[in-house]
The first five atom37 places (N, CA, C, CB, O) and aatype in JSON, in Angstrom:
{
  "aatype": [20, 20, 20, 20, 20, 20, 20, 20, 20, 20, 20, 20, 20, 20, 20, 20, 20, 20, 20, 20, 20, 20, 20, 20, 20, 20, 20, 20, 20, 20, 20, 20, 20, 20, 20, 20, 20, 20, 20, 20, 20, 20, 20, 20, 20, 20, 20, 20, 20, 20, 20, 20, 20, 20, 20, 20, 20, 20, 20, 20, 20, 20, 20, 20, 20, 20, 20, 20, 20, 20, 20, 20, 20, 20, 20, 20, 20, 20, 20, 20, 20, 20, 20, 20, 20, 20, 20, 20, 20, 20, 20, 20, 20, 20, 20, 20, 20, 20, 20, 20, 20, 20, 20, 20, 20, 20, 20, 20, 20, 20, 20, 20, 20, 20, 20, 20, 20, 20, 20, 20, 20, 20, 20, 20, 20, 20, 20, 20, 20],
  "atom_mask": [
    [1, 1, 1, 1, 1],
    [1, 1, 1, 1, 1],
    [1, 1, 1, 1, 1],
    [1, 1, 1, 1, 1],
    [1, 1, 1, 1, 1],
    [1, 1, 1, 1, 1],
    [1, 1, 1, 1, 1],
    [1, 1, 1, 1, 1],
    [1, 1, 1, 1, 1],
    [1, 1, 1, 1, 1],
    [1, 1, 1, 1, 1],
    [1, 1, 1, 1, 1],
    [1, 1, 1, 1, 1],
    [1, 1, 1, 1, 1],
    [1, 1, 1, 1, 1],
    [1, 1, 1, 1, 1],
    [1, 1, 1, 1, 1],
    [1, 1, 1, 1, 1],
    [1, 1, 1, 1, 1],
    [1, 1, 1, 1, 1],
    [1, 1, 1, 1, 1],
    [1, 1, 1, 1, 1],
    [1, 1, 1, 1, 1],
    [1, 1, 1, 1, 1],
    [1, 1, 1, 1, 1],
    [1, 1, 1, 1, 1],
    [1, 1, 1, 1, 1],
    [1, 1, 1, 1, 1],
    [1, 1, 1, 1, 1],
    [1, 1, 1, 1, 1],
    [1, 1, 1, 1, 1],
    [1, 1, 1, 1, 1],
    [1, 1, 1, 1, 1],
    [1, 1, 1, 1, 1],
    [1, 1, 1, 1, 1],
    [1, 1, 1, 1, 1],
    [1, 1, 1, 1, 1],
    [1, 1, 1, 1, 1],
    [1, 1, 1, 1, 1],
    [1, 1, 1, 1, 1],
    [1, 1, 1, 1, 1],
    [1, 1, 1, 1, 1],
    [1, 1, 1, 1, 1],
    [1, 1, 1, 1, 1],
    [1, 1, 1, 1, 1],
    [1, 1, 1, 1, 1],
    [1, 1, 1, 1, 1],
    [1, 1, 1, 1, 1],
    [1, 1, 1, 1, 1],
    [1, 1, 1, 1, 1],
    [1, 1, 1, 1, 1],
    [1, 1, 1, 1, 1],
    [1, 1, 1, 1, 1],
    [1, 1, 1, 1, 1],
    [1, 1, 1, 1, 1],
    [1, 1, 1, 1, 1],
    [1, 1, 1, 1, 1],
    [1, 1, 1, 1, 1],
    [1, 1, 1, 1, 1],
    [1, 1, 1, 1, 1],
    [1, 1, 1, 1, 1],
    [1, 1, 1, 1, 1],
    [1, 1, 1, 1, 1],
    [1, 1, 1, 1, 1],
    [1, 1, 1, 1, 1],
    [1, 1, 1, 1, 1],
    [1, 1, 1, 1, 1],
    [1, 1, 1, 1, 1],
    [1, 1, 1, 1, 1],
    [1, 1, 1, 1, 1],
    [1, 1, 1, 1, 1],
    [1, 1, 1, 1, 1],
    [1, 1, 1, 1, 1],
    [1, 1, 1, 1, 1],
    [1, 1, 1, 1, 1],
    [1, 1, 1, 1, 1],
    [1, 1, 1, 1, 1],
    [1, 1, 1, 1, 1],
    [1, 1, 1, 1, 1],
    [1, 1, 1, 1, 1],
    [1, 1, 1, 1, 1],
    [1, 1, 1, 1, 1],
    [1, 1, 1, 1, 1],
    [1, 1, 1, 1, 1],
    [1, 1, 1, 1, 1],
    [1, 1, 1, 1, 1],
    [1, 1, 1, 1, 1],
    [1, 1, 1, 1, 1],
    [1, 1, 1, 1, 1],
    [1, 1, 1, 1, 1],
    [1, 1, 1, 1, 1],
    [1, 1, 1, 1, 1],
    [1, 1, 1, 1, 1],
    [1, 1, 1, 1, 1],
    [1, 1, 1, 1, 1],
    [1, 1, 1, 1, 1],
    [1, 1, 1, 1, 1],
    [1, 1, 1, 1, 1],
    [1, 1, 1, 1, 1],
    [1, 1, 1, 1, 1],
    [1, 1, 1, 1, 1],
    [1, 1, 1, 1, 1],
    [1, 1, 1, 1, 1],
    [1, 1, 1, 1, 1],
    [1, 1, 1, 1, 1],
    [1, 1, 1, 1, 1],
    [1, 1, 1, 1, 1],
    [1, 1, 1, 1, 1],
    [1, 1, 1, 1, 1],
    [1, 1, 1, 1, 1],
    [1, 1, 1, 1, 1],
    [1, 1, 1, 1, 1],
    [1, 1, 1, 1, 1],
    [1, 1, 1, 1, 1],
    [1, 1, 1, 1, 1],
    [1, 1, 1, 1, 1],
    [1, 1, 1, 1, 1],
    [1, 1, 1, 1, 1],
    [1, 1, 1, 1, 1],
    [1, 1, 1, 1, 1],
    [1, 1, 1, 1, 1],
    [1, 1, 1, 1, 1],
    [1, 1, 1, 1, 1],
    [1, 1, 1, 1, 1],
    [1, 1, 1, 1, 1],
    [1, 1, 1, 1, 1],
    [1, 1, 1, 1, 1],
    [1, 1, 1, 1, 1],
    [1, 1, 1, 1, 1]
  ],
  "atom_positions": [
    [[-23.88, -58.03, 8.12], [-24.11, -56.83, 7.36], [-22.92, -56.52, 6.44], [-24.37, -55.67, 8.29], [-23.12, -55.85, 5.42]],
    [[-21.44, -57.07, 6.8], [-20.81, -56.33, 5.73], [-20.33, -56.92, 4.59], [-19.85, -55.72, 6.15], [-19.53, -56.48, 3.76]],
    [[-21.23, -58.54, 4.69], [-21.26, -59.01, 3.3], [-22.23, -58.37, 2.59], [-21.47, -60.39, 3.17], [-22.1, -58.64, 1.4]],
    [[-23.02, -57.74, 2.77], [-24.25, -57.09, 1.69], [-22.69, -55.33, 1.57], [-26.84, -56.59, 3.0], [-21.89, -55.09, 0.66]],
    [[-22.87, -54.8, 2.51], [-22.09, -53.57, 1.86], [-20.13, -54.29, 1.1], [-21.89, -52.08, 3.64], [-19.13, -53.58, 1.2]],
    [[-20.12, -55.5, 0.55], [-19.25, -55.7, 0.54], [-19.05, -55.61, -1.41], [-19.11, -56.84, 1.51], [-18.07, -55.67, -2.16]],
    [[-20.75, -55.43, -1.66], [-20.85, -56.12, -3.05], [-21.03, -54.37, -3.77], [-22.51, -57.57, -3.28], [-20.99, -54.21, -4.99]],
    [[-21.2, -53.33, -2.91], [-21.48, -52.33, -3.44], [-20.13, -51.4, -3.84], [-22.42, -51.79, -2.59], [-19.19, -51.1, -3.11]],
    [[-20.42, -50.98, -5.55], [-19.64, -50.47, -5.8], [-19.44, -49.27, -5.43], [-19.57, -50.64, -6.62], [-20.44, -48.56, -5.29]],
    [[-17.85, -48.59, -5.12], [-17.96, -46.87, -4.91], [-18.47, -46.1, -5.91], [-16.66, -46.2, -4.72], [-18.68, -46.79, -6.9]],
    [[-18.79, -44.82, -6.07], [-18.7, -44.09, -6.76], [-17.07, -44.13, -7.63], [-19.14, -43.03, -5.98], [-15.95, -44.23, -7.11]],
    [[-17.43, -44.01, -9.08], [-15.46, -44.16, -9.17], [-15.45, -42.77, -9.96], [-14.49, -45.9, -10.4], [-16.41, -42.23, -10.5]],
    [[-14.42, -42.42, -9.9], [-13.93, -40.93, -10.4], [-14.45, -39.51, -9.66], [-14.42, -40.8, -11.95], [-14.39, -38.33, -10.02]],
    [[-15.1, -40.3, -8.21], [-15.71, -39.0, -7.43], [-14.5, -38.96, -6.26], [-17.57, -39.25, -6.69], [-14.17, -39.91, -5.55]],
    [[-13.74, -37.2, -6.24], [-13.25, -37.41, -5.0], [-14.1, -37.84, -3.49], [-12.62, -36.25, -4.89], [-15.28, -38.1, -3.24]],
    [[-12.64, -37.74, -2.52], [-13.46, -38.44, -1.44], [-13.33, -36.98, -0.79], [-12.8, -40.02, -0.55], [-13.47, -37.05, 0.44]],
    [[-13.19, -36.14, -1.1], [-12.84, -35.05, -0.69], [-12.9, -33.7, -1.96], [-11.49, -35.41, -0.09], [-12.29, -33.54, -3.02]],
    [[-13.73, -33.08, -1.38], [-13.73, -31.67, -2.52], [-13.73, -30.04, -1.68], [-15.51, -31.75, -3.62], [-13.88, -29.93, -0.46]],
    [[-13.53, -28.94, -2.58], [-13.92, -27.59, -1.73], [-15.57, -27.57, -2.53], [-12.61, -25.83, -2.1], [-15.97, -28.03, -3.6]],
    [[-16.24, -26.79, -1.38], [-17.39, -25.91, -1.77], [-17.51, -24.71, -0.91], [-18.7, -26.66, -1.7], [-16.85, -24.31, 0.04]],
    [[-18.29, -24.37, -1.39], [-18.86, -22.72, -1.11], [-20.15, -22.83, 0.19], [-19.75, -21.94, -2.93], [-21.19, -23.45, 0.01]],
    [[-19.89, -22.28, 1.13], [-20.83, -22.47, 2.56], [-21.88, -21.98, 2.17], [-20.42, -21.76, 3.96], [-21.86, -20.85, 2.65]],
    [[-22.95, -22.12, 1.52], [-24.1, -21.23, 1.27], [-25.3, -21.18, 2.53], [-24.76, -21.76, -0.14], [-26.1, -20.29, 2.24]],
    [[-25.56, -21.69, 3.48], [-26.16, -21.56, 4.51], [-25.0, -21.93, 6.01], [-27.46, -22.52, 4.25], [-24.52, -23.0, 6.37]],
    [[-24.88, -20.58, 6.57], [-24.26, -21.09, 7.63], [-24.97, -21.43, 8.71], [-23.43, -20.37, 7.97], [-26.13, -21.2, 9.07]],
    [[-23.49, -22.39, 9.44], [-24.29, -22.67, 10.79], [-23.96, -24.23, 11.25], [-26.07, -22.45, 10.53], [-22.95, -24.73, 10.75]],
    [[-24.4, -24.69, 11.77], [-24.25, -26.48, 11.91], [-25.33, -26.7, 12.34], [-23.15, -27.25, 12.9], [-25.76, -26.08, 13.31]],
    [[-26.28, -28.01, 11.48], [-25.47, -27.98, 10.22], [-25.6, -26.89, 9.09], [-25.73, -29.19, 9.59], [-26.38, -25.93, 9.09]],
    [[-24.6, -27.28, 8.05], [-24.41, -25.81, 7.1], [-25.08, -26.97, 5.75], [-22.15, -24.87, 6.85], [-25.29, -28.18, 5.65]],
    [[-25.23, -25.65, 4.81], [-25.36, -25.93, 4.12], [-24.04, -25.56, 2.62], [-26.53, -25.63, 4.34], [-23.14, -24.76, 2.89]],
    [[-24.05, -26.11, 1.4], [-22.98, -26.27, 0.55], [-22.98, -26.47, -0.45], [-22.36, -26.89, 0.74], [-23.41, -27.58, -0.77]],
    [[-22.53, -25.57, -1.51], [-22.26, -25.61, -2.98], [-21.41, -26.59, -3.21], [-21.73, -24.42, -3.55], [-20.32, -26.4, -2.68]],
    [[-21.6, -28.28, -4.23], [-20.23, -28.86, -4.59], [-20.99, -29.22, -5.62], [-19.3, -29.97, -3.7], [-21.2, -30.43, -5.65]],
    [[-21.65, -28.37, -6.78], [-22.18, -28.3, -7.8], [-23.5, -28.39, -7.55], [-21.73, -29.09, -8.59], [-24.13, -27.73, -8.39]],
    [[-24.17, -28.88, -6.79], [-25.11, -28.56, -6.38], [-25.36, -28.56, -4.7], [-25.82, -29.24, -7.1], [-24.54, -29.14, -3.99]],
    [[-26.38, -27.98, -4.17], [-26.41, -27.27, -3.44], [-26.77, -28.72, -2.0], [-27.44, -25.96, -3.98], [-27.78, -29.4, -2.14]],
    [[-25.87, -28.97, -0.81], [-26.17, -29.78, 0.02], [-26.51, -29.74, 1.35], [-25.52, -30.33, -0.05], [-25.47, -29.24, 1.79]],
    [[-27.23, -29.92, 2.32], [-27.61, -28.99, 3.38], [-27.68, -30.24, 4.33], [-29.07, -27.96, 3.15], [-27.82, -31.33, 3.77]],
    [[-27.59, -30.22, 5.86], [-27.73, -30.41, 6.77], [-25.87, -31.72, 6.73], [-29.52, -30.81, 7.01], [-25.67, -32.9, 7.0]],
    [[-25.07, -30.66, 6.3], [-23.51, -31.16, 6.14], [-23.26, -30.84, 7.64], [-22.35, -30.23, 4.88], [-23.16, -29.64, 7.89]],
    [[-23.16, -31.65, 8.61], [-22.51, -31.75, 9.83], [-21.13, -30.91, 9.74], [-22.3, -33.28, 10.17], [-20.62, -30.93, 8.62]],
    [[-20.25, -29.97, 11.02], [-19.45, -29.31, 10.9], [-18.25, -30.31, 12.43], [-20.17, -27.59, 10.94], [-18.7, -30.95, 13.38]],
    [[-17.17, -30.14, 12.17], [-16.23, -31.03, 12.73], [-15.1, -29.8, 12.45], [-16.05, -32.73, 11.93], [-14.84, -28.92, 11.62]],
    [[-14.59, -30.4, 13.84], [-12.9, -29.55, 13.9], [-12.07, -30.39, 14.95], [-12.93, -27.6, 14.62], [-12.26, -31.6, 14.93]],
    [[-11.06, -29.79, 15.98], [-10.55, -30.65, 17.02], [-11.11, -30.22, 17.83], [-9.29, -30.79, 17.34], [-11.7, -29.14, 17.88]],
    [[-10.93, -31.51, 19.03], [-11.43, -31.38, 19.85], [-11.3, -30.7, 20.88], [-11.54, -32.03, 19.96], [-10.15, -30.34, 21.09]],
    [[-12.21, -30.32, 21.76], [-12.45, -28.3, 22.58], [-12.47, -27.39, 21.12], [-10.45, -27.43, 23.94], [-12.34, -26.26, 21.58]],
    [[-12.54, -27.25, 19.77], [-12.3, -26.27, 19.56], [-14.08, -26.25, 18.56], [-10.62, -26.09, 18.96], [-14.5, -27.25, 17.98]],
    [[-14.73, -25.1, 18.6], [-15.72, -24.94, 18.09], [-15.97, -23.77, 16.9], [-16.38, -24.88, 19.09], [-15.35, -22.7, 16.9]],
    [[-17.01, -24.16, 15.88], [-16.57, -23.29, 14.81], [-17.93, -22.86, 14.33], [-15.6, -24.01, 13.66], [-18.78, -23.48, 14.97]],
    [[-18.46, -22.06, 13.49], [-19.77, -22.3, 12.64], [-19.11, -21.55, 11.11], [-21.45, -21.34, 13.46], [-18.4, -20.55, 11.2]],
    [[-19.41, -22.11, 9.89], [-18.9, -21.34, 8.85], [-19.8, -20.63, 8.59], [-18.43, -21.91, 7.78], [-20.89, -21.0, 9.03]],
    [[-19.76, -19.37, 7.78], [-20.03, -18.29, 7.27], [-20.63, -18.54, 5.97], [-18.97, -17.53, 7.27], [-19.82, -19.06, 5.19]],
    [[-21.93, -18.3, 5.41], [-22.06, -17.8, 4.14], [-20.91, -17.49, 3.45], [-22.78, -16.77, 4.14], [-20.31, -16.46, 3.77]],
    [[-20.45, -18.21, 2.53], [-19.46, -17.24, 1.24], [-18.18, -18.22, 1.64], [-19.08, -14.97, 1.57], [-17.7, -18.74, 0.64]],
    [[-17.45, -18.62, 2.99], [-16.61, -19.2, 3.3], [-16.31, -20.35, 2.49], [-16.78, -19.37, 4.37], [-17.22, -21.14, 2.23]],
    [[-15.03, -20.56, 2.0], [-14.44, -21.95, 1.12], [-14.17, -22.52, 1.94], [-13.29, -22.02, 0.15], [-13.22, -22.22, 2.67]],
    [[-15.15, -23.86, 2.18], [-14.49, -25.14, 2.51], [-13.92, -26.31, 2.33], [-14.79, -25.42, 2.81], [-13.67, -26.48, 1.14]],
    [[-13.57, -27.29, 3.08], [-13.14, -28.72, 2.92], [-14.11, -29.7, 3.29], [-11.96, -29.01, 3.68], [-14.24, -29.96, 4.49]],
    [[-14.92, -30.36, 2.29], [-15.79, -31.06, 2.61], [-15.49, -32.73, 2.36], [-16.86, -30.49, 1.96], [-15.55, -33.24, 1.24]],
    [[-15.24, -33.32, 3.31], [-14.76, -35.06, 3.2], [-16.48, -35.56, 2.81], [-13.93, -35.99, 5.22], [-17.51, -35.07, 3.26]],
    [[-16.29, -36.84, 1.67], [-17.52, -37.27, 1.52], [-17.15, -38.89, 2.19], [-18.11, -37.09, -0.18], [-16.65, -39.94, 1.8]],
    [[-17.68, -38.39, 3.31], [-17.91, -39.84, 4.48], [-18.7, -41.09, 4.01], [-18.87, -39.39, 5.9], [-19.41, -41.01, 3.01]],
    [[-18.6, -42.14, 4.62], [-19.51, -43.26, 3.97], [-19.29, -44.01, 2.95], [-20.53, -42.87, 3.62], [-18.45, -43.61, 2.15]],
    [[-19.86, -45.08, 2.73], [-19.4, -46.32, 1.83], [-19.61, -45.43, 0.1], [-20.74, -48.09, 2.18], [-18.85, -45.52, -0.86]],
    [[-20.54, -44.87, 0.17], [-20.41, -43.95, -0.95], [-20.85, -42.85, -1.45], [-20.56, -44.34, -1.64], [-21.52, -42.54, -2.43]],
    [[-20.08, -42.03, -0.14], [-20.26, -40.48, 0.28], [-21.35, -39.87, 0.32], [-19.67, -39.68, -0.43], [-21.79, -38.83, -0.18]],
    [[-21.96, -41.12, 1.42], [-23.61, -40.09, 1.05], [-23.56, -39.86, 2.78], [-25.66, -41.28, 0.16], [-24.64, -40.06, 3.34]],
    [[-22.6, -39.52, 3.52], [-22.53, -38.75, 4.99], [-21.52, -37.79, 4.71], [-22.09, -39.71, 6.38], [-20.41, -38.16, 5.09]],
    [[-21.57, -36.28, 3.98], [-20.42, -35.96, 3.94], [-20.2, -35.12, 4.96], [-20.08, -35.54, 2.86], [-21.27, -34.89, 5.53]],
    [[-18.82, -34.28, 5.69], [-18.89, -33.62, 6.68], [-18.14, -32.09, 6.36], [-18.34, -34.5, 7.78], [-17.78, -31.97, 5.19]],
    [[-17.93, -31.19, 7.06], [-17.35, -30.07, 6.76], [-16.39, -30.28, 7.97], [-18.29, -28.75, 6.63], [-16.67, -30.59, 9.13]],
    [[-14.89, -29.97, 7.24], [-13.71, -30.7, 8.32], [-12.82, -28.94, 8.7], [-12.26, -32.36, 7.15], [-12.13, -28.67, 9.68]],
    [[-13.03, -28.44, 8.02], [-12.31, -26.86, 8.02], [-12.98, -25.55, 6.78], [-10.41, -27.19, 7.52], [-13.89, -25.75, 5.98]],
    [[-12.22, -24.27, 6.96], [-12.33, -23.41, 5.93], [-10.65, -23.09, 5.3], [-13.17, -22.05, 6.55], [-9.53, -23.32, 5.74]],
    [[-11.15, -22.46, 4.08], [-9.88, -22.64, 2.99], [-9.03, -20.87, 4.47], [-10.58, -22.07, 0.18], [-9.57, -20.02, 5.18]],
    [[-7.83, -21.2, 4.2], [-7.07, -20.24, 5.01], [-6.94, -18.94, 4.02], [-5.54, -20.9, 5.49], [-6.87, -18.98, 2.79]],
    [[-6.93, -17.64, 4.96], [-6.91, -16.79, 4.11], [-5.46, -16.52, 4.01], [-7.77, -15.73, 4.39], [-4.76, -17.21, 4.75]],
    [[-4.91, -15.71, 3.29], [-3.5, -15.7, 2.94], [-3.03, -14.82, 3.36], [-3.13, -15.74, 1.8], [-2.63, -13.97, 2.56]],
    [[-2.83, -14.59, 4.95], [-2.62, -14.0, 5.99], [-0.94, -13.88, 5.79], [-3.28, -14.76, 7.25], [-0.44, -14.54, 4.87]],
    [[-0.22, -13.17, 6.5], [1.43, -13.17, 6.36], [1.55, -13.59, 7.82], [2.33, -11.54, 5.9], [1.66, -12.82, 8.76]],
    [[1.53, -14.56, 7.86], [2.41, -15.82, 9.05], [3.39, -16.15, 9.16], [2.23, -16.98, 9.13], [3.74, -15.79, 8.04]],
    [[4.53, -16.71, 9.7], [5.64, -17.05, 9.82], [5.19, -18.2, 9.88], [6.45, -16.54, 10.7], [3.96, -18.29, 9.89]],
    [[5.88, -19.29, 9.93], [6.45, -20.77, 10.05], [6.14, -20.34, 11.27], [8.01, -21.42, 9.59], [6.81, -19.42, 11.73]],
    [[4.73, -21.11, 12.29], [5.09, -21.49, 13.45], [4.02, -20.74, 14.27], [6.56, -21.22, 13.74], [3.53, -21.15, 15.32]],
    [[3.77, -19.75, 13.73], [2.87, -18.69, 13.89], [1.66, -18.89, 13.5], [3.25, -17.66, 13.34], [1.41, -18.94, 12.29]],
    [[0.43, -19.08, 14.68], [-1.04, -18.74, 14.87], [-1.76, -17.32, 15.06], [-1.37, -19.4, 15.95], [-1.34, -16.32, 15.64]],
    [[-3.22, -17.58, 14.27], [-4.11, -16.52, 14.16], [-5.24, -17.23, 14.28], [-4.04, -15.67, 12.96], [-5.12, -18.25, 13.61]],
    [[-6.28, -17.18, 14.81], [-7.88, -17.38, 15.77], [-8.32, -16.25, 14.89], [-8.03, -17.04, 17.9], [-7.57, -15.28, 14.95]],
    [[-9.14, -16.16, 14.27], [-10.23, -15.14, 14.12], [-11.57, -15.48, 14.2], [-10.14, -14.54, 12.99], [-11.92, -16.57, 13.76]],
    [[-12.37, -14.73, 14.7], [-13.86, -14.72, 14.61], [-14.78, -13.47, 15.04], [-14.28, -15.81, 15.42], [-15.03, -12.99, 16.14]],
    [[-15.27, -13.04, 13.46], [-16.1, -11.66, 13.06], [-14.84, -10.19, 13.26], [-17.75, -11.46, 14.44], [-14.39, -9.98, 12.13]],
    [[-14.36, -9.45, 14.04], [-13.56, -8.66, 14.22], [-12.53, -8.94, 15.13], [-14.11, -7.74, 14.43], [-11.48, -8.31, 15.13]],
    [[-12.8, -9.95, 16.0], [-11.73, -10.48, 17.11], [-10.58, -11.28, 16.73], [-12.38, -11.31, 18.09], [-10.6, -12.3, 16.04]],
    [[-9.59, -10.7, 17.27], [-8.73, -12.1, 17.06], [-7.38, -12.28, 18.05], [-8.15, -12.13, 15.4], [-7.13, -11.36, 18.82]],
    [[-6.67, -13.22, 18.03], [-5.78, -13.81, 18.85], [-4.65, -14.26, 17.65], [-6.5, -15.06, 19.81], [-4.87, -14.95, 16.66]],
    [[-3.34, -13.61, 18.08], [-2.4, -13.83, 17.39], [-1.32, -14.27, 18.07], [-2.2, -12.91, 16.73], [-0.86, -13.31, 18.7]],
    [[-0.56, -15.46, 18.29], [0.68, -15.61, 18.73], [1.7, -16.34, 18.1], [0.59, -16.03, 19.77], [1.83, -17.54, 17.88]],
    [[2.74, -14.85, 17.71], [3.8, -14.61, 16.94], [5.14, -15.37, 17.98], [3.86, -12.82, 16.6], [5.13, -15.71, 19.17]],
    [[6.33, -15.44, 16.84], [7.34, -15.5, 17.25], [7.49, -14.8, 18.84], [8.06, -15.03, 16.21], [7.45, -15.56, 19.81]],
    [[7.64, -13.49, 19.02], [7.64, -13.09, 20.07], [7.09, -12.13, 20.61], [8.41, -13.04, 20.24], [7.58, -11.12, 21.11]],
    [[5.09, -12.74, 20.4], [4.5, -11.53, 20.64], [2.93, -11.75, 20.69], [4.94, -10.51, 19.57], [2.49, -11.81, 19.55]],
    [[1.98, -11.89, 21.64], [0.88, -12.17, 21.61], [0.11, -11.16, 21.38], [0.61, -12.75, 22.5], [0.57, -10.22, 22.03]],
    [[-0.68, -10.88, 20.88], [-1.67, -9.9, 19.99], [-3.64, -10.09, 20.23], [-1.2, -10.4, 18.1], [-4.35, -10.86, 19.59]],
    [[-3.95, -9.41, 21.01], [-5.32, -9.7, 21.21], [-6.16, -8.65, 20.31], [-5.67, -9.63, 22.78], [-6.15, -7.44, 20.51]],
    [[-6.68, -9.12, 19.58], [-7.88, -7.62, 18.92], [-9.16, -7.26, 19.31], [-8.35, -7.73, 17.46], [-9.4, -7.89, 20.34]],
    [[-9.8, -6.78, 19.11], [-11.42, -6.68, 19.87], [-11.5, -6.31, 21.43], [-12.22, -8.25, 19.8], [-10.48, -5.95, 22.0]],
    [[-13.05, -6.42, 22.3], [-13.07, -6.07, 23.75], [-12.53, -7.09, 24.44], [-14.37, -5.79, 24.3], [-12.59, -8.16, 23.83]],
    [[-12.04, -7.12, 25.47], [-11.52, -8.38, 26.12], [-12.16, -8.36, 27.26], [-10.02, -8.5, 26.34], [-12.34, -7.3, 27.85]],
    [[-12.66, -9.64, 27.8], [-13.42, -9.52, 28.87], [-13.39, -10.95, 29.74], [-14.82, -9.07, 28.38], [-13.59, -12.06, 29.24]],
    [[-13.12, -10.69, 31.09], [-12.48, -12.01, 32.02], [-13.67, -11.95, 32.62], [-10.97, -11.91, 33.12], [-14.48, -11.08, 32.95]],
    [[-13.5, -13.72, 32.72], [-15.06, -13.21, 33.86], [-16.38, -12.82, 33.73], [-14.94, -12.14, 34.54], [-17.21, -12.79, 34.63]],
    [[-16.57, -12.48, 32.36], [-17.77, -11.5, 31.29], [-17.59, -10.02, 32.04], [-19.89, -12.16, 31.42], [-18.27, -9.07, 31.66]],
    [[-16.78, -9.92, 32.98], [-16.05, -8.37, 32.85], [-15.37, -7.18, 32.04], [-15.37, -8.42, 33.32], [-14.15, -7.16, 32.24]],
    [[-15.75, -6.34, 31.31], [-14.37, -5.97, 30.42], [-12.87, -6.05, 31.41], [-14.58, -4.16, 29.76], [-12.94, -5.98, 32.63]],
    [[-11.87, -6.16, 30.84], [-10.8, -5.73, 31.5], [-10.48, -4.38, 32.27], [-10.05, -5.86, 30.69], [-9.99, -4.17, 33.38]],
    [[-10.96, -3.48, 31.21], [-10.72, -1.93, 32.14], [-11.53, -2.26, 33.45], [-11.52, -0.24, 31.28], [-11.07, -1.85, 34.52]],
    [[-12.89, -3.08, 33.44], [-13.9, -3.0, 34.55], [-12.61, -3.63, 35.85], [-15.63, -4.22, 34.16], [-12.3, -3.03, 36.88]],
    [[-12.08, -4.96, 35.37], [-11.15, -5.69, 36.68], [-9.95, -4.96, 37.14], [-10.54, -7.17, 36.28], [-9.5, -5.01, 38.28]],
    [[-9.37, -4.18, 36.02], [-7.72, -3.45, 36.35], [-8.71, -2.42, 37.37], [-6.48, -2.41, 34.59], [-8.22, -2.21, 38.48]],
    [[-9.62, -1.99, 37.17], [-10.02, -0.96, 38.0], [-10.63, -0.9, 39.39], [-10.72, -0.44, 37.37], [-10.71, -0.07, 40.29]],
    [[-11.15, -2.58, 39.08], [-11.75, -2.84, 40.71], [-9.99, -3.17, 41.27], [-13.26, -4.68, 40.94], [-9.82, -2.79, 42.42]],
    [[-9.22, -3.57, 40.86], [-7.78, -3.96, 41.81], [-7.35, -2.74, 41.47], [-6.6, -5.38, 41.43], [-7.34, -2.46, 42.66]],
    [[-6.95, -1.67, 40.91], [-6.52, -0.43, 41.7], [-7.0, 0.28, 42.66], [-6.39, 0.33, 41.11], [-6.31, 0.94, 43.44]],
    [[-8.76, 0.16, 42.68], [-9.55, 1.16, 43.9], [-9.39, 0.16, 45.23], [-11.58, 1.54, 43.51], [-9.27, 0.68, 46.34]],
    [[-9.4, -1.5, 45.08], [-8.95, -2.26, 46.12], [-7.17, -1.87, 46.93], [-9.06, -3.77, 45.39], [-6.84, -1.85, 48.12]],
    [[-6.67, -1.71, 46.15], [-4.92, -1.3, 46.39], [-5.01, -0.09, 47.18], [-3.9, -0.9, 44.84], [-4.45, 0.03, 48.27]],
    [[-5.77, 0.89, 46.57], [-5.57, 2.61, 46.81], [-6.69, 2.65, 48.08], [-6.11, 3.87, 45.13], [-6.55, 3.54, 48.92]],
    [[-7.69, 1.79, 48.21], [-8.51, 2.13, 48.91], [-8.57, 2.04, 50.41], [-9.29, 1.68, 48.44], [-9.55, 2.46, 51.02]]
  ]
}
């Protein structure tokens, strides 16, 4: 087989890599890169899971002998004030921040599918009780 894909030319002057615009979210998503491309598989590292958003700028790699598997590898970063070194997680209103010297949770927090107030409260009435 890879004497037959050996004779085919690339696309030339097409990156192998472009941004577009997420116009159907989800995985797979769909994607503006002049025209409109849909069932674009979504990829990140591994354990970590994502779905992009309508409207979201992405990074779309065009996979394959001549980019006809392309994938969605990330979203463009927003221009958050980070330090060198310093992570932010967001997703919809939640988020997870850990700073130089300082971890930051936003939204309900919930262990267990417990809220937290629900567990601090079953181990104080356990203590007091």
């Amino acid at each position: 087989m890879w004497t037959s894909e050996r004779n085919r030319n690339p696309r030339s002057g097409e990156p192998a890599a472009e941004l577009g615009t997420v116009t159907l979210g989800g995985d797979p998503a769909g994607v503006s890169l002049g025209g409109e491309r849909r069932w674009i598989g979504v990829y990140g590292p591994g354990g970590y899971s994502w779905r992009p958003t309508a409207g979201d700028k992405v990074l779309v790699l065009k996979a394959g002998v001549e980019g006809e598997a392309p994938c969605l590898l990330g979203v463009a970063q927003e221009e958050a004030e980070l330090e060198p070194g310093e992570v932010r997680l967001k997703g919809g209103e939640s988020s997870v921040f850990l700073g130089q010297d300082r971890l930051e949770l936003t939204g309900d927090l919930y262990l267990n599918g417990r809220t937290l107030y629900d567990v601090v409260r079953d181990i104080v009435i356990d203590l007091l009780g």
